[in-house]
C-alpha positions in Angstrom: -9.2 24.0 -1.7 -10.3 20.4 -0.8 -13.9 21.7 -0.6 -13.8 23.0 -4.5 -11.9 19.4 -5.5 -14.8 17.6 -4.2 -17.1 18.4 -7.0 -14.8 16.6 -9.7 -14.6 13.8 -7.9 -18.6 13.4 -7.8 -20.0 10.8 -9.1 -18.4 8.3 -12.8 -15.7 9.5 -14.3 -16.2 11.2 -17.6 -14.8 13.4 -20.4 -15.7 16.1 -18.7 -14.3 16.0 -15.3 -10.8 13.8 -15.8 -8.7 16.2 -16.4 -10.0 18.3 -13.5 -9.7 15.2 -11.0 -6.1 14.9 -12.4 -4.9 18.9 -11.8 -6.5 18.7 -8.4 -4.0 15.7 -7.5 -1.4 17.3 -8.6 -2.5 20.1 -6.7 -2.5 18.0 -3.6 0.9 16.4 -4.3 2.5 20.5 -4.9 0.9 20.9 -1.3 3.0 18.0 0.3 6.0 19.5 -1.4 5.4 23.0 -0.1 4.4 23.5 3.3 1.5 21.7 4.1 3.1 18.6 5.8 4.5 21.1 8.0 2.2 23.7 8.7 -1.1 22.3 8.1 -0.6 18.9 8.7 -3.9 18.6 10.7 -6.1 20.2 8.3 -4.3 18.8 5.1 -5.0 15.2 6.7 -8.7 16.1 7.4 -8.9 17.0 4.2 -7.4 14.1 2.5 -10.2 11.6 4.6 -13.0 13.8 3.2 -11.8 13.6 -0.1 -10.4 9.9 0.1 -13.1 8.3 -1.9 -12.3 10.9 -4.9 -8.4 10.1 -4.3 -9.1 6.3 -4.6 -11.3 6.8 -7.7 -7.9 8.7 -9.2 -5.9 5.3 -8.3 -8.3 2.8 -9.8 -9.2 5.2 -13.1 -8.4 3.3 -15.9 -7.1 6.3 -17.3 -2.6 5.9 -16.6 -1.7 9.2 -15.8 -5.0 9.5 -13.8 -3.6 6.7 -11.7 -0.4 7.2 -11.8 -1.2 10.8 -9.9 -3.4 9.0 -7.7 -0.5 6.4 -6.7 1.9 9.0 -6.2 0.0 11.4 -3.9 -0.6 8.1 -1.7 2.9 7.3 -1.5 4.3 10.9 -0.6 1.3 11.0 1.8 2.8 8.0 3.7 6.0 9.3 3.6 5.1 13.2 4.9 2.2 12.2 7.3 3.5 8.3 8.4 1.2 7.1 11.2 -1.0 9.7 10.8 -2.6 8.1 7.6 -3.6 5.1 9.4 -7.3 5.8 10.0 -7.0 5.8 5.9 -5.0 2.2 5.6 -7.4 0.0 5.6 -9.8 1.0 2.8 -6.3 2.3 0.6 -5.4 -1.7 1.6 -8.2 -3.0 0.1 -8.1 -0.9 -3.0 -4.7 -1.5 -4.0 -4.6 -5.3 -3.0 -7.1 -5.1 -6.0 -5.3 -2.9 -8.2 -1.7 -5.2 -7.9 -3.7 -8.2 -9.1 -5.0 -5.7 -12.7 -4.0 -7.0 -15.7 -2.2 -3.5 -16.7 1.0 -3.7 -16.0 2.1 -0.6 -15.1 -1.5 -0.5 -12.8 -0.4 -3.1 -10.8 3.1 -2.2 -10.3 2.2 0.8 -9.5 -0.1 -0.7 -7.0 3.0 -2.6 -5.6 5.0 0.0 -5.0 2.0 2.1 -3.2 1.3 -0.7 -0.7 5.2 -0.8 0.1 5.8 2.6 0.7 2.3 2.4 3.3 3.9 -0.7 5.0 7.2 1.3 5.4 5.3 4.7 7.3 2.0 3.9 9.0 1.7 2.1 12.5 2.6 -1.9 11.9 -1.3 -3.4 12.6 -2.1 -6.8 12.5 -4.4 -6.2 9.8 -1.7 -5.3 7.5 -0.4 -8.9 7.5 -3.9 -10.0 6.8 -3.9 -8.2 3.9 -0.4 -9.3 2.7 -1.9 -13.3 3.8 -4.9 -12.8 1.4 -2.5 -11.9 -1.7 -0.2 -14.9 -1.0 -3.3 -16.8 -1.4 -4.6 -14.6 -4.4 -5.2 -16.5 -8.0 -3.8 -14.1 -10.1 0.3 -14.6 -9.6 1.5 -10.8 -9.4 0.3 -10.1 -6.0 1.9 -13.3 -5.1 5.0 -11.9 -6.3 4.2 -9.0 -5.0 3.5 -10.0 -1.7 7.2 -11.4 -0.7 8.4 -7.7 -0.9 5.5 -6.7 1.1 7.1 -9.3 3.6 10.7 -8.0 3.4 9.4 -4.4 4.0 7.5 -4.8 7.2 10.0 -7.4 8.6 13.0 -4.7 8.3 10.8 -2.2 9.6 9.9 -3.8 12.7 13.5 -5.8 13.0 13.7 -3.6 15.9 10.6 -3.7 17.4 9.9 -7.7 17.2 7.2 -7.9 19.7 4.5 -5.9 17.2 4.8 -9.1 15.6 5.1 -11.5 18.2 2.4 -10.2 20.6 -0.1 -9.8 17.4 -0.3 -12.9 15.6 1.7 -11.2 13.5 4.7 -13.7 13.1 2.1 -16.4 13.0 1.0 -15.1 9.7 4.6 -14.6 8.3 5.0 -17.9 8.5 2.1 -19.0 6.8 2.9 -16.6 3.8 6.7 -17.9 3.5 5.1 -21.5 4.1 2.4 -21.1 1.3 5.0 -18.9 -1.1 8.1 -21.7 -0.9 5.2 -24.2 -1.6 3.6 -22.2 -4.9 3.4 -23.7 -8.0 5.3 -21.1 -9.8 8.6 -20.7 -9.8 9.1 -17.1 -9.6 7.1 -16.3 -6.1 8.8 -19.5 -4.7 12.6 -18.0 -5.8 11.3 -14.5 -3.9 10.2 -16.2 -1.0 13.3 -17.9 -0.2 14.8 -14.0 0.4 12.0 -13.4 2.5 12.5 -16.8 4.5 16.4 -16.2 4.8 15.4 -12.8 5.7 13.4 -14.2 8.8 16.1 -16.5 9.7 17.8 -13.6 10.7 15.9 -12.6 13.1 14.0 -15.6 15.0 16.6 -19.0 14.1 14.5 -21.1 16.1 11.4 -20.4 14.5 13.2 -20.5 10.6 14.6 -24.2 12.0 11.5 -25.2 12.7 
């Protein structure tokens, strides 16, 4: 099946093949919700990588419902296949850092909500903070935004598991995001970031006091 997708997803997208790209996505997304994440999970991820380049052309199509498919299949991916995804994080990271900064709307919400469900499934990396540093630095606002609910997802998922962050350099870059974020010059990011940083308090006092 992923072998006969590939062809749509070959080269620009046109009149001719859109639609195609768009049924084989939801084709994809029917397979999560049937047995592939349990019975194939090996060869359902295997196939995914080969055909990640055609899945990330669906998410940045300019085309809504293209995209919109193209979101979704990532997000139920995270949440069937968790860590096993992460050899596919960091390129899907780069692409939809992009994509949250769009000046569609619904693009970059989408976007949004993408990256959170991947913070909330795959194996915490330092990388990942990286990512969320670069958007608290971004020009375009919305990933700003965007970015202190990046923050509140990965510290609740590691509130457990505090050395990730401690041992990584992790916690060095969540401070610099809820420094930079309580410092921005517009007020929505800087109301968000206050959550985040109350949020943090929680869990290392001395650090927040500081």
């Amino acid at each position: 099946m992923f072998r006969e997708m590939q062809m749509w997803f070959d080269g620009k997208e046109t009149e001719q093949n859109w639609l195609k790209r768009e049924q084989s996505i939801g084709k994809l997304r029917r397979l999560i919700v049937g047995n592939a994440a349990s019975d194939y999970r090996e060869d359902y991820i295997n196939g995914a990588r080969a055909l990640l380049d055609g899945i990330i052309k669906a998410m940045t199509s300019l085309r809504t419902s293209l995209s919109k498919e193209g979101c979704a299949l990532i997000q139920e991916m995270a949440s069937a296949f968790g860590p096993q995804m992460d050899s596919m994080v960091e390129l899907l990271m780069q692409t939809l850092l992009k994509l949250s900064a769009a000046t569609k709307k619904i693009a970059s919400q989408l976007a949004s909500q993408t990256i959170d469900v991947i913070l909330s499934k795959v194996t915490y990396h330092n990388r990942l903070m990286q990512h969320i540093w670069g958007a608290c630095q971004d020009k375009n606002v919305q990933p700003r935004v965007y970015a202190t609910g990046w923050l509140k997802t990965i510290l609740k998922k590691e509130e457990h598991h505090k050395s990730h962050l401690e041992h990584t350099g992790g916690l060095d870059l969540i401070e610099k995001c809820i420094k930079k974020g309580l410092a921005d010059a517009n007020p929505g990011v800087k109301e968000k970031m206050r959550s985040v940083y109350w949020q943090f308090a929680g869990m290392w006092p001395a650090r927040a006091e500081a």
